[in-house]
N, C-alpha and C positions, 0 to 999 in steps of 0.2 A: 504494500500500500504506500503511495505518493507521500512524502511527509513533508520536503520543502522543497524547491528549487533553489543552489545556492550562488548560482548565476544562470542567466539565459539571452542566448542570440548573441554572444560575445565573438567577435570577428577574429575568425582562427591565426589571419597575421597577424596581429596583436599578442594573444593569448601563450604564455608560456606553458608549455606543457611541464616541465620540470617543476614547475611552482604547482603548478595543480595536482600531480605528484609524490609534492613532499607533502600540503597540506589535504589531500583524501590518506594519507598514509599518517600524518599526527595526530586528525581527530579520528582513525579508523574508522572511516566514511564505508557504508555499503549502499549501492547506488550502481548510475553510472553519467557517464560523459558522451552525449549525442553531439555527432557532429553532423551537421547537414551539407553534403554538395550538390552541385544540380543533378549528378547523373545516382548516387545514392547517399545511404544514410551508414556511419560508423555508430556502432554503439560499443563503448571499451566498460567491460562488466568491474567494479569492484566487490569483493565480499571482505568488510572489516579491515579495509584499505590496502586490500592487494590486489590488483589486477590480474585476473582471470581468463576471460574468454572475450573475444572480438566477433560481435555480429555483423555482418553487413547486409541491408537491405538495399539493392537494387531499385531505378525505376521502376522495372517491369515487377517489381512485386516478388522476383526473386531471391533468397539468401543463401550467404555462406557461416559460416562458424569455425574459427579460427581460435590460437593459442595467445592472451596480450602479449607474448614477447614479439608478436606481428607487429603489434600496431607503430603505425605512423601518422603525423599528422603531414597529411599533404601539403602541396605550396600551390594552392589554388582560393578560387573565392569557397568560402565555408562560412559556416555559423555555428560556436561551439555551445552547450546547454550540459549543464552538471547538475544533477538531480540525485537527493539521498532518499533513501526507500529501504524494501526489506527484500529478503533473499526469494519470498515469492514472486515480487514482480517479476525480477533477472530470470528465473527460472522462465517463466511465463516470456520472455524474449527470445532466450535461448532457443526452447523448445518450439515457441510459434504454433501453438493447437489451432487449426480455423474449421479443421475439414468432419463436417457432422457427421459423413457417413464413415470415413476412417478413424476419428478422434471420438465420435457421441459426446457423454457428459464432458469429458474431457477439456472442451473447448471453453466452459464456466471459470478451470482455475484461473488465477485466482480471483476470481469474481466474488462478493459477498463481503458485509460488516464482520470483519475480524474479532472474534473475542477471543482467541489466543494466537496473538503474533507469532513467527516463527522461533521455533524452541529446537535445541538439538534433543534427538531421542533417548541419547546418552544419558538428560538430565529427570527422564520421565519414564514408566511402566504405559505401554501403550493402551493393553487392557483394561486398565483402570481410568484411564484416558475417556475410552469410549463410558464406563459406569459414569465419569463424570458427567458426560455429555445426557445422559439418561436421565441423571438426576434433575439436570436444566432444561429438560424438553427440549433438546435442540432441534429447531426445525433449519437445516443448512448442510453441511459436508466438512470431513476432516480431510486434509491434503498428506501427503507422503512425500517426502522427495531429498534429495540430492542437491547441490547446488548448481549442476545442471542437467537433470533429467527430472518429471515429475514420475511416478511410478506407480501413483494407485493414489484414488478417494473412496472414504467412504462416506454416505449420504444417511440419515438420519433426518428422521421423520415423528413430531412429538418424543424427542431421546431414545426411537428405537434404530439401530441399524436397518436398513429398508433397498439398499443396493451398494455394488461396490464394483469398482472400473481398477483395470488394470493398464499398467502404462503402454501396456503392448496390443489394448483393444478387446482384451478377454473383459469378463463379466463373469460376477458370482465365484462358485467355487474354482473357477480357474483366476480368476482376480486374485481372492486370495494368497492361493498357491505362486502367481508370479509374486505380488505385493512380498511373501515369507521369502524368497529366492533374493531379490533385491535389494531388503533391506537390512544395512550395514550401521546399527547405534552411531557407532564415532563418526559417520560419515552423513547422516540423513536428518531432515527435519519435519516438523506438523506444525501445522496453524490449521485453527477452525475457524469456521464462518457460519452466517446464519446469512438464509435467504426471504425474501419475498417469497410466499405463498407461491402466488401463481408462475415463480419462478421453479421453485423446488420440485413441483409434479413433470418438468419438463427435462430436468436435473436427474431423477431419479429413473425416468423412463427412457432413457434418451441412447439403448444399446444398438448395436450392429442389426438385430431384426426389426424394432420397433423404427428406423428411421428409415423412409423410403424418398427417392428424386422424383420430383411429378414431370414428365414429359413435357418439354414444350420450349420454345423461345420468348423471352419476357423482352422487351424493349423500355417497358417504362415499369417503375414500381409502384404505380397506380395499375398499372394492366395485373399484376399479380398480385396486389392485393383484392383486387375487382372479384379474383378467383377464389382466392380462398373466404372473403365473406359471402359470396354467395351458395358456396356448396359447403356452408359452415366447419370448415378444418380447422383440427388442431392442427395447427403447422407455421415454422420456421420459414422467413423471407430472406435469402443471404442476400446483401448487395455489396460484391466486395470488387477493388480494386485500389490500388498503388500501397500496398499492404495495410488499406486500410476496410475491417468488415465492419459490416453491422448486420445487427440478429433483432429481426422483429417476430416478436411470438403472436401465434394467436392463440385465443380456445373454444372453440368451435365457432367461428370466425371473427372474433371478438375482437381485437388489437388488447393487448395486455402489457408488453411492456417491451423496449426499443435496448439492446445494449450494444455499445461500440467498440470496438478495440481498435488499436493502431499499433501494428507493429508487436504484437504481444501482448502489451498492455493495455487494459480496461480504462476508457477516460468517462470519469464519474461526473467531474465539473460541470455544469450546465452549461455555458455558454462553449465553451472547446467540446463539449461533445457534440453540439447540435452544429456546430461548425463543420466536423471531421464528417455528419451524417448528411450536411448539405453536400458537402464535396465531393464522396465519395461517388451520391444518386445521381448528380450532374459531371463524372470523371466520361471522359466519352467511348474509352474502353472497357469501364465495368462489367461485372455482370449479375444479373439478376436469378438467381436460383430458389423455388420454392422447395421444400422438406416436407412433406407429410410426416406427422409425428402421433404412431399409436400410444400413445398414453397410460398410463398403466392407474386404475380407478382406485383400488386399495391394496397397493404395495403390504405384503406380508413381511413383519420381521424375519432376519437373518440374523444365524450365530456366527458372528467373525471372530474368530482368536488368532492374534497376534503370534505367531512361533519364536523362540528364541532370544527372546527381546530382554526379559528378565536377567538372565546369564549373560548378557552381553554387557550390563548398565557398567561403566566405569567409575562410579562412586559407592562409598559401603553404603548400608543401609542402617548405619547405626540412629539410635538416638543420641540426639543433638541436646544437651543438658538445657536446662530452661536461663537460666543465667546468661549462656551465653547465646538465645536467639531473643536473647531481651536486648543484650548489647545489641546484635547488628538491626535492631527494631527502631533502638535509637539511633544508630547511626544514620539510617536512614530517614526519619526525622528530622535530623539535624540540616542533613543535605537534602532535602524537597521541603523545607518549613514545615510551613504551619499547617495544609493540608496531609501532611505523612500519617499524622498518627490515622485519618479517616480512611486512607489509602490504604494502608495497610493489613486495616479491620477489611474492609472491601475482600481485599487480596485472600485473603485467609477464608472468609467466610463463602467466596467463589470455589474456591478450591478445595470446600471443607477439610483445612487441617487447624489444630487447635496447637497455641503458644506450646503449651505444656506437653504436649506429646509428637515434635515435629522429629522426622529422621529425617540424615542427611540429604535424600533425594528431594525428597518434600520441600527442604528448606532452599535446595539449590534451584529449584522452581520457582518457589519465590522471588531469590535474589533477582534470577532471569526476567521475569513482570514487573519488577519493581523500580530495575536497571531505566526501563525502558520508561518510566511516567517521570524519572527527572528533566525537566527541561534543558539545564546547565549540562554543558560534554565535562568540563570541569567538575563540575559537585559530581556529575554520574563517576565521571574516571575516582577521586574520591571517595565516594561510597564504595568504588569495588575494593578500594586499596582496604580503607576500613577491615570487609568481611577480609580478605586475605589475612590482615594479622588476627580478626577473630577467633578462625577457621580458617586455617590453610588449605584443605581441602575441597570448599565449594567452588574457589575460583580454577 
């Protein structure tokens, strides 16, 4: 999810790349750096200020995926944009999901109101994960992923399990089975979301058989929407070009809700997205594709267990004496003011763990949520120093 922009449209002869650099590498920026030229777009990925991977997007809509020790910044006209985010966006670039009948759900990540930013798996029990999600009726999807392959969701419907996608386009128990093959603790992350309603039935139904192409040539997205409200379909409007889609739903020919992406990324803002969604329907090469989309009316829970995840966590699971998760209670206080101590209580009471009985995975969960609501890179860098001499082992 987008957090700020920390420059944009900065004229790349100008721009020192070395200074951009040193400073995504001292405040451990994860993000990236778009540079715009006329024939395509560079995107240089950071995670926690080291440069990764190199996307290039093409006019034609085309890309490649490269290693940062590629990158250059050319000697031509450009426009450079530095933007800090989280490891799902990047992935979400990386990967490029557009295509519903090869991708299905797939194409959502990272789409959706985050209520647990991205966490490495290291620092959590997966299964208990999904209990949590149960407990808060989550109507939305957990993500799985790499920092750059997405590799499995699962979707959740009033906190039961109700569908799950793998990264390879399987479904259900071959989901699963890939999801337990791929993932690697020290190497993988989850963040959850919660959806719009009439977003999540199209989320959770959205596999290899229920998704069919409707025959025909669309010229205008008035002509295909003409289509599907009159023969009342649930179904999908792509209208995509210069890597930019957009997804209009319907339900049983209804218009319910419009989502854009450009380039990977979901553009939430209201006026840039209705921008990206003019542009694209007047692009003069786009194209117009309708989906038929069988629905699925009362999704049955599923049992998903997580394999191996437990045996893999890299921190003990002791209890964490009470004394010293008071210290880093306070310390965190000290560095977010005056709102910490309410923050806190939030923290704990979302996660149902109690002061008095936190183990160290528990508590290193915390630190992780809690990292993240400091506004200061300074008091954040600070409070981690803090837990370090608290507990040497959370950090």
């Amino acid at each position: 999810m987008i957090k700020r922009v920390l420059f944009k449209d900065l004229d790349v002869n100008v721009m020192n790349i070395s200074k951009v650099y040193d400073e995504v590498r001292r405040k451990e920026v994860t993000g990236f750096l778009r540079i715009v030229y006329w024939s395509k777009d560079d995107y240089l990925l950071f995670n926690r200020g080291t440069p990764y991977k190199v996307v290039t997007f093409k006019a034609d809509g085309s890309r490649s995926v490269s290693d940062a020790e590629k990158f250059v910044v050319e000697k031509k006209e450009g426009t450079a944009t530095l933007v800090e985010t989280t490891i799902d966006d990047l992935v979400g670039i990386v990967e490029d999901r557009h295509s519903l009948l090869h991708d299905g759900s797939l194409i959502f990540f990272p789409y959706g109101l985050p209520i647990q930013e991205p966490v490495s798996i290291s620092f959590l029990d997966i299964n208990k994960e999904f209990l949590l999600a149960q407990r808060s009726h989550l109507d939305g999807y957990v993500a799985l992923y790499t920092e750059e392959n997405l590799f499995g969701i699962v979707v959740f419907q009033a906190g039961f399990p109700v569908a799950v996608f793998g990264g390879d386009g399987s479904f259900g128990d071959s989901a699963v089975t890939y999801i337990n093959a791929n993932l690697i603790p020290a190497k993988s992350f989850m963040s959850m979301y919660t959806l719009e309603p009439e977003i999540l039935s199209f989320v959770y139904s959205m596999h290899s058989d229920n998704v069919r192409e409707i025959d025909g040539e669309f010229k205008t997205y008035e002509e295909a929407e003409k289509l599907v409200v009159e023969e009342k379909k649930n179904a999908i409007v792509v209208t995509d070009g210069e890597g930019i889609h957009r997804y209009d739903m319907f339900f049983r020919g209804q218009h319910v809700d419009r989502l854009v992406k450009e380039k990977g990324v979901f553009v939430n803002a209201g006026e840039e997205k209705e921008k990206l969604a003019t542009k694209v329907e007047n692009l003069p090469d786009r194209t117009i594709t309708i989906y038929d989309i069988s629905l699925i009316e009362k999704p049955k829970p599923l049992e998903v267990i997580i394999e191996g995840v437990e045996e893999e966590v890299v921190v003990s699971d002791n209890e964490v004496p009470l004394d010293k998760v008071m210290e880093i209670k306070s310390a965190f206080i000290k560095e977010m003011g005056p709102l910490g101590k309410l923050i806190w209580e939030k923290t704990l009471s979302e996660l149902g763990f109690k002061e008095s009985s936190m183990s160290t995975n528990h508590l290193k969960i915390v630190v992780e949520k809690l990292r993240r609501e400091i506004p200061e890179e300074e008091a954040t860098r600070e409070f981690l120093r803090q837990v370090e001499d608290i507990l040497p082992d959370i950090i």
